[in-house]
C-alpha positions, -999 to +999 in steps of 0.1 A: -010-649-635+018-674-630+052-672-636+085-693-635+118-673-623+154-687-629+181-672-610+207-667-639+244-658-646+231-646-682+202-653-705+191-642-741+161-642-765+168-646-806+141-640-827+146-655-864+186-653-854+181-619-842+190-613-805+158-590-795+164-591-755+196-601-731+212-595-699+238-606-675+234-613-636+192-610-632+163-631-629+148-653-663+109-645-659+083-666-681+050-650-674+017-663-680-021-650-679-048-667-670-085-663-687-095-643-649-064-627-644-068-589-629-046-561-626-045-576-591-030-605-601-005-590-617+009-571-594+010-595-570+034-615-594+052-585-601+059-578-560+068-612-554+095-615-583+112-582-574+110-595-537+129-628-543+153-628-517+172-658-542+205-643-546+238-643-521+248-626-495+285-626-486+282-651-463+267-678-492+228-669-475+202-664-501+193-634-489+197-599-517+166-596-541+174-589-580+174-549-574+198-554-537+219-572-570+215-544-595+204-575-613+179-571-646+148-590-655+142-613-690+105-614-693+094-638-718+056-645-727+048-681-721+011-689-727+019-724-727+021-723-683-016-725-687-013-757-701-039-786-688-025-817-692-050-837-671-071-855-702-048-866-729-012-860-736-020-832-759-022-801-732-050-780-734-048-742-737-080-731-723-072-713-690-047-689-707-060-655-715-069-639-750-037-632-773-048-590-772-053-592-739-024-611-728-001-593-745-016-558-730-011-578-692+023-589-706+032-553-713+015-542-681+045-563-663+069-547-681+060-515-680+057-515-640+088-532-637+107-506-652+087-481-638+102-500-603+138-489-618+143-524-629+161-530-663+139-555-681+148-565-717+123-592-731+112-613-759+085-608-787+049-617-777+039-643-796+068-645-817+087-683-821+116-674-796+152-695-788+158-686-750+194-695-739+206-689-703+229-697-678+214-704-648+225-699-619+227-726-590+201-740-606+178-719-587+137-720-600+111-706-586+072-710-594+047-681-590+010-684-594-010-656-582-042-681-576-020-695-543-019-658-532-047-665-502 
């Protein structure tokens, strides 16, 4: 599973102009899963974004983690992280899971999130989405739970 956090000041997903997720100060999550992702996989991605230690402390040290924050998650589904672009410029798609069973791992992550205490709001699986955010610092982070060893 791999994912790419933004630390962000605010972000939203519109749906055919329809705001279907938002939140303020929190972490921008685009998640991915891979053909032999596991429910192993996925929680490692899940510890590792809710263990970020990417926000301030008083003294200006990145050093608080989105809940030390009482920050929120945006998880958007982003098949496309799976994209090969190693023959061709058109990237291929086959290393990203099935759209039933991505969408079930997808939920997965939510789910557990929240079930972490988090407030998650997120897109529309497979839906055409317009993210917006403000991020914040810029500060980007990329998971991928194949670099876990």
């Amino acid at each position: 599973m791999r994912a790419v956090v933004q630390r962000v000041a605010s972000a939203k997903v519109e749906v055919a102009g329809e705001v279907v997720g938002e939140i303020g100060r929190g972490l921008l999550v685009y998640l991915g899963a891979g053909k032999a992702d596991t429910d192993a996989d996925r929680a490692y991605v899940l510890s590792k974004v809710l263990g970020l230690r990417i926000f301030s402390n008083d003294e200006g040290k990145m050093d608080l983690g989105v809940e030390d924050v009482s920050g929120a998650l945006l998880v958007v589904s982003q098949f496309t992280l799976y994209g090969d672009v190693r023959k061709g410029r058109r990237p291929s798609f086959d290393g990203a899971m099935g759209p039933a069973e991505a969408e079930q791992a997808y939920e997965s992550f939510v789910r557990e999130a929240r079930a972490r205490g988090i407030t998650v709001a997120t897109g529309r699986f497979r839906a055409d989405m317009k993210v917006a955010s403000v991020n914040d610092g810029p500060v980007t982070i990329w998971i991928d739970s194949e670099k876990s060893a």
